[in-house]
One Martini backbone bead per residue (centre of mass of N, CA, C, O) as a GRO file, in nm:
protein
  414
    1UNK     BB    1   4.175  15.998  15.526
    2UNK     BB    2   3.929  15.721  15.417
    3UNK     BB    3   3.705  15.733  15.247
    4UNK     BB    4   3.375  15.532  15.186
    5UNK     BB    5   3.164  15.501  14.966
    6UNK     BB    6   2.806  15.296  14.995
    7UNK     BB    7   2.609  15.166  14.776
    8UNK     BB    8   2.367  15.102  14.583
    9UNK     BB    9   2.342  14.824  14.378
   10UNK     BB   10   2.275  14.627  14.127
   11UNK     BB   11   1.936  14.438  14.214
   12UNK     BB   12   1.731  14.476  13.938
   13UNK     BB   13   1.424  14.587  13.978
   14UNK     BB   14   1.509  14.775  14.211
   15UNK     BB   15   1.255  15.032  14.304
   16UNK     BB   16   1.175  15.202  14.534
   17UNK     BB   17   1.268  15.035  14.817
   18UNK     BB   18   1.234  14.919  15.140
   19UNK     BB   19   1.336  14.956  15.421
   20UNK     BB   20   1.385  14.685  15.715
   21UNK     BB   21   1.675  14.673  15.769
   22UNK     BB   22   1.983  14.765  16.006
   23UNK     BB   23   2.249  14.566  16.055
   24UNK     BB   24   2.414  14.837  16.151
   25UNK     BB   25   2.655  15.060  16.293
   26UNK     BB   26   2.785  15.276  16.410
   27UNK     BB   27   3.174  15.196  16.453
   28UNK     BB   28   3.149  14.932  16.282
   29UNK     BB   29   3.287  14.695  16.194
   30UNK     BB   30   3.384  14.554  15.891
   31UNK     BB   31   3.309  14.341  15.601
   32UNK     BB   32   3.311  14.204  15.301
   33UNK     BB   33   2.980  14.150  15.273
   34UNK     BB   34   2.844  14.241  15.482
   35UNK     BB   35   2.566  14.302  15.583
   36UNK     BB   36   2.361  14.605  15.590
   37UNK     BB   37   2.061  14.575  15.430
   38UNK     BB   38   1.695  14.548  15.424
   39UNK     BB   39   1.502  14.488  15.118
   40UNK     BB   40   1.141  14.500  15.033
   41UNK     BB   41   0.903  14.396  14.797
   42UNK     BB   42   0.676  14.240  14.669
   43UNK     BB   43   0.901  13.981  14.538
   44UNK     BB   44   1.126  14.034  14.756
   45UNK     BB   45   1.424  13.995  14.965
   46UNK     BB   46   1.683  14.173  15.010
   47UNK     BB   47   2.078  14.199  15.100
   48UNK     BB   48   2.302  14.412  15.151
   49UNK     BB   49   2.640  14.461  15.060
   50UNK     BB   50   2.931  14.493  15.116
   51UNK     BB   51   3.225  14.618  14.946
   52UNK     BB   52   3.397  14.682  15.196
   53UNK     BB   53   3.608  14.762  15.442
   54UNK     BB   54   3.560  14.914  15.755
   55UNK     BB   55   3.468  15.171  15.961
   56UNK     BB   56   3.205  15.357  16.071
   57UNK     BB   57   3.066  15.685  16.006
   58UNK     BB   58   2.807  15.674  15.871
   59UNK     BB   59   2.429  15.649  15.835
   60UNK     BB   60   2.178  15.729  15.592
   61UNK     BB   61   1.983  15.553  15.669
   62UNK     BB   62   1.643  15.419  15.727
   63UNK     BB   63   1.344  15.297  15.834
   64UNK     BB   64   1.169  15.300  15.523
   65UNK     BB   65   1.361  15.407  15.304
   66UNK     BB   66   1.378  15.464  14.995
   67UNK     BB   67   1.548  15.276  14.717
   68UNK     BB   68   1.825  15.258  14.504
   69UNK     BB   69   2.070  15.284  14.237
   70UNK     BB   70   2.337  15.462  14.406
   71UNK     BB   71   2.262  15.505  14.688
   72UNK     BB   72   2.362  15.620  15.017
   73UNK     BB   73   2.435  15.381  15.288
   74UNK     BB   74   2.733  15.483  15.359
   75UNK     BB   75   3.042  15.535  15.566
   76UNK     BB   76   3.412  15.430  15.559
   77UNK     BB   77   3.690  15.356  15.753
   78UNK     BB   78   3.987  15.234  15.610
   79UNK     BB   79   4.221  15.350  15.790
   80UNK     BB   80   4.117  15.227  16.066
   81UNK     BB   81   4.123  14.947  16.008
   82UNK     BB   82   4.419  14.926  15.970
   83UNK     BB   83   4.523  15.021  16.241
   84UNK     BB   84   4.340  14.808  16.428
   85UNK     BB   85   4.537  14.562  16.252
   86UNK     BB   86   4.821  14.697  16.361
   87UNK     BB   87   4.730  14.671  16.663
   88UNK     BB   88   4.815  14.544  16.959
   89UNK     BB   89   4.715  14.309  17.186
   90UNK     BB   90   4.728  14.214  17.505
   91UNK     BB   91   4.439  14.121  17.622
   92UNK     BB   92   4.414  13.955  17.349
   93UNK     BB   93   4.628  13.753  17.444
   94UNK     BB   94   4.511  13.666  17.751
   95UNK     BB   95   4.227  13.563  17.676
   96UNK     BB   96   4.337  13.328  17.474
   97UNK     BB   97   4.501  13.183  17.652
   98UNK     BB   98   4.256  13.119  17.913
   99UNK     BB   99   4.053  13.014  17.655
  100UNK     BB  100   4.298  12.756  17.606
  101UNK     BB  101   4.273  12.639  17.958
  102UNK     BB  102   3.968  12.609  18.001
  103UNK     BB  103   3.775  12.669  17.702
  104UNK     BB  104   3.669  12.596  17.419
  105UNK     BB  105   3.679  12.693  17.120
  106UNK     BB  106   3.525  12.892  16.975
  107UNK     BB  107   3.315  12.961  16.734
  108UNK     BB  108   3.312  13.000  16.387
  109UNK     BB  109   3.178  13.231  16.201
  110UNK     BB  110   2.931  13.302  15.996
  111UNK     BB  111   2.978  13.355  15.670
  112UNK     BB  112   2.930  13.508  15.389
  113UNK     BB  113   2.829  13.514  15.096
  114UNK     BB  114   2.981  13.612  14.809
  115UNK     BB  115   2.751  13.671  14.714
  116UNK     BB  116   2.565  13.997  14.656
  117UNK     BB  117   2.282  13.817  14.760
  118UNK     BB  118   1.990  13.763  14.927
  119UNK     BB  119   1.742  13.553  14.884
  120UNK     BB  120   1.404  13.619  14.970
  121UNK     BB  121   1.099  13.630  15.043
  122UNK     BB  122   0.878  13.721  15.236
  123UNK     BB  123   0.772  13.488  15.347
  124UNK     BB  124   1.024  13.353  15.418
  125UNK     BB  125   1.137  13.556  15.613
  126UNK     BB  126   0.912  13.506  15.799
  127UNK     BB  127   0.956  13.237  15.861
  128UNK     BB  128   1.248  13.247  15.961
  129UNK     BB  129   1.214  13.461  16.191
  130UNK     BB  130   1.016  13.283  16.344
  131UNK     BB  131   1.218  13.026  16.420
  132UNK     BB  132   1.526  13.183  16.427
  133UNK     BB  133   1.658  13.295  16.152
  134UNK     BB  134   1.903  13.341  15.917
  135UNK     BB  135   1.901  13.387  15.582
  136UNK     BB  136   2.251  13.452  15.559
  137UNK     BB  137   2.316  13.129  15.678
  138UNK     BB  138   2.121  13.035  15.446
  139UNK     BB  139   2.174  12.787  15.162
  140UNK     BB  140   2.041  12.831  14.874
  141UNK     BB  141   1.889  12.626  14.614
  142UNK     BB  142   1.832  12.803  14.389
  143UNK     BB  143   1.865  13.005  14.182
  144UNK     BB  144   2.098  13.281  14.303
  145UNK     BB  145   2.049  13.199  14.608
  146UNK     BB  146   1.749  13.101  14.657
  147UNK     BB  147   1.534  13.080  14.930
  148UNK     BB  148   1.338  12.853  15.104
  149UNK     BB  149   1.184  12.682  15.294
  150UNK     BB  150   1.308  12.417  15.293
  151UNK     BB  151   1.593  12.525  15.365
  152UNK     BB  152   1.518  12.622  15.629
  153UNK     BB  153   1.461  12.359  15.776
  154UNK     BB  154   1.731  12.237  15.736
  155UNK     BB  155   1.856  12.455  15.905
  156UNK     BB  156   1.670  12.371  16.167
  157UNK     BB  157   1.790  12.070  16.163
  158UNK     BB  158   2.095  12.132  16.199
  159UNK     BB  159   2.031  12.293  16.506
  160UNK     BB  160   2.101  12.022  16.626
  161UNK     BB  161   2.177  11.702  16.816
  162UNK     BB  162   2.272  11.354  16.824
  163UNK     BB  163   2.175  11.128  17.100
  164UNK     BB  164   2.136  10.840  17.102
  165UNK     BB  165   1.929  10.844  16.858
  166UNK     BB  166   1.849  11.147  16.989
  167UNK     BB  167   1.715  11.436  16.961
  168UNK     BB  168   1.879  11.754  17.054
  169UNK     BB  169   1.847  12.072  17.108
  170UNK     BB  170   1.985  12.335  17.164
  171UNK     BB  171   2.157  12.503  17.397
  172UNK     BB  172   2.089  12.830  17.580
  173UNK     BB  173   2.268  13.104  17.744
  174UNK     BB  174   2.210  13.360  17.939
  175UNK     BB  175   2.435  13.630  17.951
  176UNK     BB  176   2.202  13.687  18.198
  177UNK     BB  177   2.051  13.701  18.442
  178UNK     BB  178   1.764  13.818  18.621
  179UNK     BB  179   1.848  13.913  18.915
  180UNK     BB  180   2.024  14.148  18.802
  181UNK     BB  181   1.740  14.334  18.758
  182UNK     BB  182   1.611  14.212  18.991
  183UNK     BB  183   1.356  14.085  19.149
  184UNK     BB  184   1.279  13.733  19.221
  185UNK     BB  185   1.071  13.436  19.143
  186UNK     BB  186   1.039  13.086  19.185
  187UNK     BB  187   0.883  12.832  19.007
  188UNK     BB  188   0.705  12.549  18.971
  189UNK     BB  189   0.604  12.392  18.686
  190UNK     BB  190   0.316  12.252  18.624
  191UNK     BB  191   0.225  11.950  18.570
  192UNK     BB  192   0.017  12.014  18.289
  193UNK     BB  193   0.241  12.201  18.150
  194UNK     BB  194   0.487  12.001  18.140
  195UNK     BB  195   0.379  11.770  17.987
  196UNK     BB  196   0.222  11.959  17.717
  197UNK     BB  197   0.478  12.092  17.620
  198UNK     BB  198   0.623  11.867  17.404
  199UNK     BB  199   0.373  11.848  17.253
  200UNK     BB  200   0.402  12.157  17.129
  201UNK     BB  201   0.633  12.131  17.022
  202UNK     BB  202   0.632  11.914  16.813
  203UNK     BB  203   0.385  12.056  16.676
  204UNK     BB  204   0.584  12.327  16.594
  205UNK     BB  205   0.826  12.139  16.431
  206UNK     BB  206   0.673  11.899  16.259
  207UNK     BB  207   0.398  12.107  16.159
  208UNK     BB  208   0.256  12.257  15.917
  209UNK     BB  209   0.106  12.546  15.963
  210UNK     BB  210  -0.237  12.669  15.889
  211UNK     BB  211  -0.397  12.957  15.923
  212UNK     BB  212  -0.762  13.015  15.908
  213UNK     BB  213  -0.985  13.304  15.875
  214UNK     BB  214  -1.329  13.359  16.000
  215UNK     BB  215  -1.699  13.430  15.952
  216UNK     BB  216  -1.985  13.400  16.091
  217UNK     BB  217  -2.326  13.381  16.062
  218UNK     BB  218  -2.531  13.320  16.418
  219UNK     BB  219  -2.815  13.413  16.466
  220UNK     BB  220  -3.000  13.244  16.416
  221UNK     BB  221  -2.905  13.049  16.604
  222UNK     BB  222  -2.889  13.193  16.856
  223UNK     BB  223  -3.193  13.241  16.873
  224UNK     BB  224  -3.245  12.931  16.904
  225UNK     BB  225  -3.083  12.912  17.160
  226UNK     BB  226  -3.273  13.119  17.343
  227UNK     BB  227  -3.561  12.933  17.305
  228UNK     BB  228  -3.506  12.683  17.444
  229UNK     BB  229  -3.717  12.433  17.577
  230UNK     BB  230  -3.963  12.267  17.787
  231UNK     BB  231  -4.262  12.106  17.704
  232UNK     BB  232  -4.340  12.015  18.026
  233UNK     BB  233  -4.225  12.246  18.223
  234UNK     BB  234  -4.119  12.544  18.057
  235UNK     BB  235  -3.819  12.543  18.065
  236UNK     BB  236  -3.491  12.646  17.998
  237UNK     BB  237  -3.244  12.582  17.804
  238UNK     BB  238  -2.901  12.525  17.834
  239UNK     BB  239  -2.688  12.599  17.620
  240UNK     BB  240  -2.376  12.612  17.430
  241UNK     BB  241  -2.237  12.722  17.121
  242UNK     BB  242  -2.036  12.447  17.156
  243UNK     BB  243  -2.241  12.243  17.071
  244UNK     BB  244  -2.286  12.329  16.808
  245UNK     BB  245  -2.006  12.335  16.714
  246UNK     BB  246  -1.954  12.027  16.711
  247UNK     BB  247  -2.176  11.946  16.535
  248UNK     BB  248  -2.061  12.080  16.264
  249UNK     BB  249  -1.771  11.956  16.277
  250UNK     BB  250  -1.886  11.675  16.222
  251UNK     BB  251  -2.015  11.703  15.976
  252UNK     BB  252  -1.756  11.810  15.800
  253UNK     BB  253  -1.597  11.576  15.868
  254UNK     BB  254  -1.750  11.377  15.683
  255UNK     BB  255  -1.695  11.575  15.408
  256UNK     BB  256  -1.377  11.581  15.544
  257UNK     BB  257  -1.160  11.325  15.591
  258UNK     BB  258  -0.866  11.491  15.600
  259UNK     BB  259  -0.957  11.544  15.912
  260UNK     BB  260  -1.036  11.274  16.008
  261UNK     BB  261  -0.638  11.186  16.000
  262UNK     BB  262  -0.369  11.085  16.020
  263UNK     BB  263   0.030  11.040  16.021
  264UNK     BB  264   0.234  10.815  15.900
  265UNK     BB  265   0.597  10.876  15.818
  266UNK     BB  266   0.715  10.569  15.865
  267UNK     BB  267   0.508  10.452  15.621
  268UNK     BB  268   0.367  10.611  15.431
  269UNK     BB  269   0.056  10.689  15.572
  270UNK     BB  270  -0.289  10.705  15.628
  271UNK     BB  271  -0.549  10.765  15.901
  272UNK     BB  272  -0.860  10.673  15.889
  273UNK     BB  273  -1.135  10.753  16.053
  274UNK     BB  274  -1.456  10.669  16.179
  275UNK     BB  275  -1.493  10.832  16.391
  276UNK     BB  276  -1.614  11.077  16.639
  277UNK     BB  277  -1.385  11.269  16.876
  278UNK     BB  278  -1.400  11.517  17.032
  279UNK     BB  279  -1.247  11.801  17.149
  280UNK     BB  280  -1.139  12.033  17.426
  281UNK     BB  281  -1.064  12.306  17.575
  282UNK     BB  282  -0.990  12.333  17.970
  283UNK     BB  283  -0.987  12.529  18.186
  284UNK     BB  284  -0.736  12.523  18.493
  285UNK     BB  285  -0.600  12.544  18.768
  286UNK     BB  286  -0.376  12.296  18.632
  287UNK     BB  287  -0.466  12.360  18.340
  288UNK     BB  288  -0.463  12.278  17.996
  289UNK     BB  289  -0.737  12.076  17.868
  290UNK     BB  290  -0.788  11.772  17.694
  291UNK     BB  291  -1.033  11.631  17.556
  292UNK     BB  292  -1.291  11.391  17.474
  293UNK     BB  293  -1.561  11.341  17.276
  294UNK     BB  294  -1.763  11.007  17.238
  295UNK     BB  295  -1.963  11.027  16.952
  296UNK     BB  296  -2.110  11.257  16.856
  297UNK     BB  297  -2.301  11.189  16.653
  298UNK     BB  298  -2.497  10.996  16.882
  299UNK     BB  299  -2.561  11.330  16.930
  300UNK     BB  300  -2.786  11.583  17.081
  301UNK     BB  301  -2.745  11.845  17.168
  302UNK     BB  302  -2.781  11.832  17.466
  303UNK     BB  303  -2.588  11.621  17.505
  304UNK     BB  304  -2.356  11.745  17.407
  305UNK     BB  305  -2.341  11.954  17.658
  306UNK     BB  306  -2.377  11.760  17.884
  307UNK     BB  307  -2.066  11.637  17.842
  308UNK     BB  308  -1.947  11.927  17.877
  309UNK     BB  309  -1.976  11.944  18.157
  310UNK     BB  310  -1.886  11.678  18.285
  311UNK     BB  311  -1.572  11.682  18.147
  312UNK     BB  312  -1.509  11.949  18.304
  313UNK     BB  313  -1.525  11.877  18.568
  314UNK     BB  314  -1.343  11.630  18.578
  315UNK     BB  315  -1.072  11.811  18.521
  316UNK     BB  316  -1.101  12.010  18.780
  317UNK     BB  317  -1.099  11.739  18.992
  318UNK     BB  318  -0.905  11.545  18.878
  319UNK     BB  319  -1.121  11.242  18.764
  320UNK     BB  320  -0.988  11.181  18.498
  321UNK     BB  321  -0.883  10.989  18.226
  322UNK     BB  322  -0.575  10.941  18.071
  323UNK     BB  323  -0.701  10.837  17.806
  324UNK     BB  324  -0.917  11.085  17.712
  325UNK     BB  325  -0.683  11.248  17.560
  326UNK     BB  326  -0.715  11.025  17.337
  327UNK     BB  327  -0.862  10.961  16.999
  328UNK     BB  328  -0.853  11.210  16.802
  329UNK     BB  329  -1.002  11.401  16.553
  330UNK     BB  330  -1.079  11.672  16.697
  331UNK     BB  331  -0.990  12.052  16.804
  332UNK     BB  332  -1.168  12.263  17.044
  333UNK     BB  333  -1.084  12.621  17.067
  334UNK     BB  334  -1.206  12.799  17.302
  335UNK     BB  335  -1.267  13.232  17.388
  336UNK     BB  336  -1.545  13.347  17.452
  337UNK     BB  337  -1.540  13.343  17.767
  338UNK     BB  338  -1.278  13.556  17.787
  339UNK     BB  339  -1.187  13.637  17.432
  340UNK     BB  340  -1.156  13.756  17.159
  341UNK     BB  341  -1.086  13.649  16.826
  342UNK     BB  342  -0.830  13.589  16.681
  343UNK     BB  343  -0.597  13.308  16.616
  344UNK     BB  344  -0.338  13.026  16.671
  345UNK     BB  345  -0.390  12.691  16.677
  346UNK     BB  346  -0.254  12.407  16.799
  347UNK     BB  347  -0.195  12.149  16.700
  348UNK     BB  348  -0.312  11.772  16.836
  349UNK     BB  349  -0.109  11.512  16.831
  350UNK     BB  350  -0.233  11.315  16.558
  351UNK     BB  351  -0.377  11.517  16.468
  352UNK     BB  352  -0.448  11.788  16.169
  353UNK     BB  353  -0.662  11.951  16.340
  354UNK     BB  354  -0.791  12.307  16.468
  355UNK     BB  355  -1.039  12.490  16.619
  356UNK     BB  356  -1.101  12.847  16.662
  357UNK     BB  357  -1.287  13.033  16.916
  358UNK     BB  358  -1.443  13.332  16.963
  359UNK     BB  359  -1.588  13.623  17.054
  360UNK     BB  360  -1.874  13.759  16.970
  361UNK     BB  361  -2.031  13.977  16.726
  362UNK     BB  362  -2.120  14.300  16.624
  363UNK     BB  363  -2.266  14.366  16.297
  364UNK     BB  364  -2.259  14.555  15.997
  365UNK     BB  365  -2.493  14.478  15.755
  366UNK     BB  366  -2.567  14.410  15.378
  367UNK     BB  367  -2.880  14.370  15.285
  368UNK     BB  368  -3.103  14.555  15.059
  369UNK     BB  369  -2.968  14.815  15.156
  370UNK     BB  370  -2.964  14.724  15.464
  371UNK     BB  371  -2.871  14.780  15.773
  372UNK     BB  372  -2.760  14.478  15.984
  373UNK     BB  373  -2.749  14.313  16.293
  374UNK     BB  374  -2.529  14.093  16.381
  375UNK     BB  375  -2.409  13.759  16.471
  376UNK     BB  376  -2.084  13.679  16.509
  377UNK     BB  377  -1.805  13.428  16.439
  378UNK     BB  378  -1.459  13.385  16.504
  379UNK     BB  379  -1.249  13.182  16.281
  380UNK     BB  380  -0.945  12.943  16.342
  381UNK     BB  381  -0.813  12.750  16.131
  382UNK     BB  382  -0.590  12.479  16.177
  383UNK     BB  383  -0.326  12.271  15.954
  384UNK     BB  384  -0.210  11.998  15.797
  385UNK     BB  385  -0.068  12.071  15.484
  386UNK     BB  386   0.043  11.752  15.417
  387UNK     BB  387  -0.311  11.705  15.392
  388UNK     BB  388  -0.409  11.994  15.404
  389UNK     BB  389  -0.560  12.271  15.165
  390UNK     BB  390  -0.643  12.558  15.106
  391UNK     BB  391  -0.923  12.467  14.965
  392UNK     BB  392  -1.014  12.277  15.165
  393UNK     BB  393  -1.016  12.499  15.419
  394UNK     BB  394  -1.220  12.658  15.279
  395UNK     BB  395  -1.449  12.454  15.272
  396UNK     BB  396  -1.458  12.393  15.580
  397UNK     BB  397  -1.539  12.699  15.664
  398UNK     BB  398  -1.823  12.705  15.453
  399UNK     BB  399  -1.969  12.433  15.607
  400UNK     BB  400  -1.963  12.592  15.885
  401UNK     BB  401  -2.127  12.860  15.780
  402UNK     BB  402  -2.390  12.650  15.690
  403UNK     BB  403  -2.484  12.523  15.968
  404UNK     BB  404  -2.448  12.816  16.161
  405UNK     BB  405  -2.655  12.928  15.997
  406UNK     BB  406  -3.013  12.966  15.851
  407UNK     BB  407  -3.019  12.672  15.677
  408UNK     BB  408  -2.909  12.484  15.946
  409UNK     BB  409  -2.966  12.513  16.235
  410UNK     BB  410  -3.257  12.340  16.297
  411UNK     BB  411  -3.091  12.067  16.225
  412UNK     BB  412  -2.911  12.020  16.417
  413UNK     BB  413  -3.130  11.957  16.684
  414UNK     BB  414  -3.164  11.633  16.542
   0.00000   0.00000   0.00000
């Protein structure tokens, strides 16, 4: 028997740097160059390969392991791998067969790069792994056959195909039934689901989107909006805080007009909106819609509030006109009444920004010397890169925490 050990390669300044992934497993055929783990420091990941060919006989390392140059990764019977290649298989040559005269030869697999690693940053891999990439199996543009953002979509736009002028995604086919494992139910899909779902796809294939998250102090607004009453009858005004959050959104937007406009990528053009028509998601017994509330600058709280009643009320009842779906500035995505902080809210196209609201939470902040209890508002803003840049996103945080803040809540109301 001959057994080989495999090492950890130079590698270049890679040292004491953590194992992310085990590519392999015992008892595994190998070749050459097959990825076998992936390391990663703070400044890229590497994948490792082999050195050799053979079946896995033991293996060193697990996810976690710190490792250098020379330490041992696994141990190979290249005696076996002869052996198995050397030994004839009659049923693999009935497979072959069968699958000559009834279904097309399988798709030949893709072959690991000859280089000795696979270079590619963290950001990169994770931005890949979210895609359904493998890092493996695209090809590099910079030196050393370092893989870019640009490489990964290339490669994700290679894995379409075009039919009579229109792209149309690859179809997988799962290798297992549901019903395989157990009892299931079949429903068609909701009609405003069935709709909206394109459109979040597009929404999530074609615009870059980067999700900025931040706390605003709402107290003061707070303080101020369960305050407010009708001076003649002396009853309590009911505003709901999504009311001030769209005000201040208008405002942000005159400030901010690359937030409220579109792009035309066929004529590699910007279309600014000159209006204000905000968005905004309505859960909806018959799923999720987005409606515009038109002209938002030319109202007050009040108005604000009360067309918000309105026009949810209208998509509840599915009374809505199809048009008000669409010519929207900016969409806001409020969760706050029923949970949660951050999340990632998906723009929607043709717009390039929206706006995710959380639920409102109490925090002990430090104030001149003294912990004092806020009440904060958790918001996670999307934006398409394309044209908003992260300090773009990050001043458009900043005017909305100084609207919904201390120095500007009372001025919302005017």
């Amino acid at each position: 028997m001959s057994s080989k050990d495999i090492l950890v390669p130079n590698i270049g300044d890679f040292k004491d740097v953590e194992v992310i992934e085990v590519l392999v497993k015992t008892g595994q055929n190998i070749k050459k160059n097959d990825s076998l783990i992936t390391i990663e420091s703070d400044k890229s990941s590497v994948e490792v390969p082999s050195t050799s060919d053979g079946i896995i006989e033991k293996i060193n390392i697990k996810i976690g392991d710190k490792v250098s140059e020379g330490d041992l990764i696994l141990t190979v019977n290249e005696d076996a791998k002869e052996e198995l290649e050397k030994k004839p298989s009659k049923e693999k040559k009935v497979e072959v067969t069968k699958t000559s005269l009834s279904e097309p030869a399988p798709a030949a697999p893709v072959t690991q790069s000859t280089s000795s690693v696979k270079l590619a940053s963290p950001k990169i891999r994770k931005f890949a792994r979210e895609l359904g990439a493998n890092v493996a199996q695209i090809q590099g543009s910079q030196r050393s056959g370092r893989v870019t953002e640009e490489d990964v979509k290339k490669f994700i736009k290679s894995q379409v195909s075009v039919d009579k002028g229109r792209i149309e995604p690859k179809k997988y086919k799962d290798e297992y039934s549901h019903e395989e494992f157990g009892d299931i139910e079949t429903k068609d899909l909701p009609r405003v689901k069935k709709l909206s779902g394109p459109q979040l796809v597009r929404s999530w294939t074609e615009i870059p989107h980067v999700t900025q998250h931040d706390e605003i102090d709402i107290t003061e607004m707070e303080q101020f909006r369960t305050s407010l009453f009708d001076h003649y009858t002396g009853e309590k005004i009911s505003v709901t805080p999504l009311a001030f959050i769209t005000r201040a959104v208008v405002n942000a937007l005159k400030d901010f007009p690359n937030f409220n406009c579109s792009i035309d990528p066929d004529q590699n053009k910007v279309v600014y909106k000159k209006y204000y028509h905000i968005g905004f998601a309505v859960d909806t017994p018959h799923g999720l819609m987005v409606p515009k509330l038109r002209d938002v600058d030319q109202m007050n709280i009040k108005e604000i509030g009360d067309e918000l009643k309105r026009v949810s009320k209208q998509c509840r009842d599915l009374k809505i006109d199809k048009k008000e779906f669409f010519g929207g500035s900016m969409t806001i995505s409020s969760l706050g009444g029923i949970g949660g902080t951050f999340f990632t809210p998906i723009i929607n196209p043709p717009e390039v920004a929206i706006l995710g609201i959380g639920r409102s939470f109490d925090k002990l902040i430090k104030i001149k010397n003294q912990l004092v209890n806020r009440k904060i508002l958790p918001i996670s803003l999307s934006y398409d890169h394309r044209i908003i840049d992260g300090a773009e996103g990050a001043r458009f945080c900043v005017h909305l925490n100084k609207s919904l803040g201390k120095d500007f809540a009372f001025k919302l109301a005017v």
